[in-house]
C-alpha positions in Angstrom: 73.1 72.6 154.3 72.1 74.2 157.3 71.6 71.7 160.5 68.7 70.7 162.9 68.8 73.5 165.1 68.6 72.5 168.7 66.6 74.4 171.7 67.2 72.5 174.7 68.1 73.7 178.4 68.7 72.1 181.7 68.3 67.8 182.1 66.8 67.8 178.5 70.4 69.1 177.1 72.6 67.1 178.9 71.0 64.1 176.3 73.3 65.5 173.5 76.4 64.9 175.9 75.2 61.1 175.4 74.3 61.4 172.5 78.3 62.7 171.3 79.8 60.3 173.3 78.2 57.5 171.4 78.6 58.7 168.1 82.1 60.1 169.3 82.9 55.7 170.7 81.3 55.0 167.3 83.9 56.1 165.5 86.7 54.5 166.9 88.4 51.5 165.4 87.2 48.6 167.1 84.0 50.3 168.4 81.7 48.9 171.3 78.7 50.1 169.8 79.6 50.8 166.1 76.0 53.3 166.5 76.2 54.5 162.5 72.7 56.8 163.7 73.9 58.4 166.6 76.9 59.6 164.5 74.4 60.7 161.6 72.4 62.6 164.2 75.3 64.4 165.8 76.4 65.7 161.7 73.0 66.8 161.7 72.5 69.0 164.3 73.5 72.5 164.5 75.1 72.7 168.0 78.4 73.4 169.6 79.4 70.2 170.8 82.5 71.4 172.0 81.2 73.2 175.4 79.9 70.1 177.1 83.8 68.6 177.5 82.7 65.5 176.2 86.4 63.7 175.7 87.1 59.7 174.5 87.3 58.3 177.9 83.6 59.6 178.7 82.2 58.3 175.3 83.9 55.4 176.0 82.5 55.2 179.4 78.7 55.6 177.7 79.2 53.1 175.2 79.7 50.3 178.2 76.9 51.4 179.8 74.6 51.8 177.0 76.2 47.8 175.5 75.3 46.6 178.6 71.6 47.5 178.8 71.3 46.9 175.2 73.2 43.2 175.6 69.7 43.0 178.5 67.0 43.9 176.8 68.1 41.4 174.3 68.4 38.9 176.6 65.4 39.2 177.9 63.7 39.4 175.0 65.2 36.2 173.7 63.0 34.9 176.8 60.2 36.5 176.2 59.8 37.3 172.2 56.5 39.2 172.2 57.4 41.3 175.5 57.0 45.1 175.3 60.0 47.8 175.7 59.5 50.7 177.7 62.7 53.3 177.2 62.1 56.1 179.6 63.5 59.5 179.1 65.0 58.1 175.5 66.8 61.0 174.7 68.4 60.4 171.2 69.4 57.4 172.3 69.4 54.9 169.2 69.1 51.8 171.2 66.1 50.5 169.2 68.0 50.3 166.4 70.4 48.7 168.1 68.8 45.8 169.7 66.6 45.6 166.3 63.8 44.0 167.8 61.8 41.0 165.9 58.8 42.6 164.9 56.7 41.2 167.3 57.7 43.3 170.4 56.4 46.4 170.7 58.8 49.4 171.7 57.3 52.4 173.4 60.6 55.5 173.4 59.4 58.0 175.7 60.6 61.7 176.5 59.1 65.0 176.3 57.6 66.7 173.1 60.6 68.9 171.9 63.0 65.5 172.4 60.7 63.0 170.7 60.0 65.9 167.9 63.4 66.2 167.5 64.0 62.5 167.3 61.2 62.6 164.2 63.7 64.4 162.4 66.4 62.8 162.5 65.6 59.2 162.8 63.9 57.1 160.2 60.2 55.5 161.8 59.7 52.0 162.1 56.3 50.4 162.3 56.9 48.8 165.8 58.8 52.0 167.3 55.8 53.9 169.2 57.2 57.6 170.2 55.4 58.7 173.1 55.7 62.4 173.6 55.2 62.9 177.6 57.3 63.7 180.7 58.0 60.0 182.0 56.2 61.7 185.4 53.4 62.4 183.6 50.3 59.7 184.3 48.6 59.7 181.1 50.7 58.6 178.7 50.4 54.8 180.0 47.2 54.8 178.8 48.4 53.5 175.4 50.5 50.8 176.5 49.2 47.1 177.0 49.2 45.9 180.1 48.0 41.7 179.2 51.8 41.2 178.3 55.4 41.0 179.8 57.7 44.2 179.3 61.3 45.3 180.5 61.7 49.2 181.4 64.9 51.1 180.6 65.9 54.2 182.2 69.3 55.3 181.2 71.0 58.3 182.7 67.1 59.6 183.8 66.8 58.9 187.8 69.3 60.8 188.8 67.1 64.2 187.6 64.0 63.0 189.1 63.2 63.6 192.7 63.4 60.7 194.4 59.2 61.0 195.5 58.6 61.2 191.3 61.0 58.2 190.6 58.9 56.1 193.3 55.6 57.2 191.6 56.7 56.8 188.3 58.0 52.8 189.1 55.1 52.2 191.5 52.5 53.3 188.2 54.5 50.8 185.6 54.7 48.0 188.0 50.7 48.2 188.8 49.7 49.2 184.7 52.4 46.4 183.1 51.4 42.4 183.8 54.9 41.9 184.8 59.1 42.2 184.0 61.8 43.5 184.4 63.3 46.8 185.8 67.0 48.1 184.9 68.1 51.6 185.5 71.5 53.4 186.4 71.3 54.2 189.8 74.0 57.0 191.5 74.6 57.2 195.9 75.1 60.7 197.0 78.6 60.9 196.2 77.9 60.0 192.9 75.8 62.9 193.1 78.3 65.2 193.9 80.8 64.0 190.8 78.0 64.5 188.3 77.7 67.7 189.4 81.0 68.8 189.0 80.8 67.2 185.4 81.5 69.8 182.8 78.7 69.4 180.2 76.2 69.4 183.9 77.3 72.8 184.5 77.4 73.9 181.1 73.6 73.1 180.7 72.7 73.9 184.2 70.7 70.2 184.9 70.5 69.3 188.3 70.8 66.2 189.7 68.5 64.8 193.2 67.5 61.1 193.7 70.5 59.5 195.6 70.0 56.0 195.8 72.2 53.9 198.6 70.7 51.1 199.2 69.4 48.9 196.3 66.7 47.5 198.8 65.0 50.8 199.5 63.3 50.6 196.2 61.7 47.4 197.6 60.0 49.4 200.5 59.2 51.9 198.5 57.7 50.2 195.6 56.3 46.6 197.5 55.7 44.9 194.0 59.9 45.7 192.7 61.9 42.8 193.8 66.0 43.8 193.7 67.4 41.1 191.3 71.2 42.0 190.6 73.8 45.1 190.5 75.4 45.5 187.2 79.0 46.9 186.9 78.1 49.9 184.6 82.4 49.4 183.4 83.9 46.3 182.6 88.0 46.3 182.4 88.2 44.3 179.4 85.6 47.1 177.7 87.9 50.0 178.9 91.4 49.3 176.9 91.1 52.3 174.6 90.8 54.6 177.9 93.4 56.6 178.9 95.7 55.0 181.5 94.2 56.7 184.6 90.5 55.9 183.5 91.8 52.7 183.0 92.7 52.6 186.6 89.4 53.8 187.4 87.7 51.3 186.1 89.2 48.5 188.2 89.3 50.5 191.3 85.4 50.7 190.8 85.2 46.8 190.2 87.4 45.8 193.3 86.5 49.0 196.2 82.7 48.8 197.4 82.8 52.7 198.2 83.4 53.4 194.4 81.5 50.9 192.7 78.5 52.4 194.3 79.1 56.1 193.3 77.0 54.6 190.2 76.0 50.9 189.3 73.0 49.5 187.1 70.4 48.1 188.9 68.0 45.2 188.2 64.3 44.5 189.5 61.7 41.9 189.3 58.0 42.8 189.0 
């Protein structure tokens, strides 16, 4: 049977280096995420996986992070069960079916036309699951969500590819449409910057990477109603065992030393 051919360039492919690692974590005895539809999606798709270098210690690496936010949303859901979910720049990210939702909550997965058409065909729909077929930069598509009740916004792996004036407009519109939440979001400082772009799948598909952010607090200026409530290790030792012995390193290197804990660290907001 042939695949689901994909068509994607630039930022838009580097989601199917995520999207591997997952399914690629998922498969490992003992698995973080145990994400039986990212590993469906990545047998369905007619793509050579193989250029974008995408090895066990970096799906490992994705499955922390994407546990994490997923371990957050539910959490705050559990606090507020009729909240909304935004997931900016979704990908093929499967974290809906994940976190499962009660019915109750409205999810909105957002990303551009070719991603969310692609994520029609390889994901079943569900009758709370909204797809919203925009560029997260794009104005309009708020138009549909409610703003009378509480909702927590996701962005995983999207600011870095935004330019840091668009990131700043596109938090400044949620936190004046939406009645009020929660912000979380992986954040990178320049140097940060600089690895990703040495990353193999980011040169094989060509994405570049802009918004550096240094200070957790800047987002405050630039956004007066964001107020900074935590950093989030993105890597937790005790998650990293099944890494290699120098990643393993890595990892508590990057909980102990400031200067590489900050290279890139989820963030958490008020509004």
């Amino acid at each position: 049977m042939t695949g689901e051919k994909v068509n994607l360039s630039g930022a838009r492919e580097t989601l199917l280096m995520t999207l591997y690692g997952k399914a690629m974590e998922s498969r490992l005895p003992h698995s973080l995420l145990k994400d039986r539809f990212a590993d469906e999606a990545v047998r369905k798709i007619d793509y050579d996986f193989s250029r974008l270098k995408v090895d066990d210690n970096l799906g490992i690496g994705f499955a922390i992070r994407a546990k994490t936010l997923d371990v957050g949303v539910q959490d705050f859901l559990a606090r507020n069960p009729s909240a909304i979910v935004l997931h900016l720049g979704c990908g093929l990210d499967t974290r809906f079916f994940r976190v499962d939702p009660p019915q109750d909550v409205d999810w909105f997965d957002v990303d551009y036309p070719e991603v969310v058409a692609l994520r029609r065909k390889l994901y079943p729909s569900r009758e709370n699951c909204h797809l919203v077929a925009s560029s997260v930069t794009e104005p309009d598509w708020l138009v549909d969500v409610p703003r009378n009740r509480l909702a927590i916004v996701v962005a995983e792996g999207l600011t870095p590819y935004l330019a840091a004036d668009e990131g700043q407009r596109l938090f400044t519109r949620l936190v004046w449409h939406l009645a009020g939440g929660e912000l979380v979001f992986d954040a990178y400082n320049r140097f940060g910057l600089k690895l990703m772009r040495l990353n193999p799948a980011i040169k094989a598909t060509g994405a570049e990477v802009h918004w550096a952010i240094e200070d957790p607090h800047e987002l405050e200026r630039a956004v007066p109603k964001l107020q900074f409530v935590e950093e989030i290790p993105a890597y937790k030792p005790e998650h990293a065992v099944r890494m290699g012995w120098r990643a393993r390193l890595f990892v508590r290197l990057w909980k102990y030393v400031p200067a590489l804990r900050n290279i890139g660290r989820l963030l958490r907001y008020r509004f």
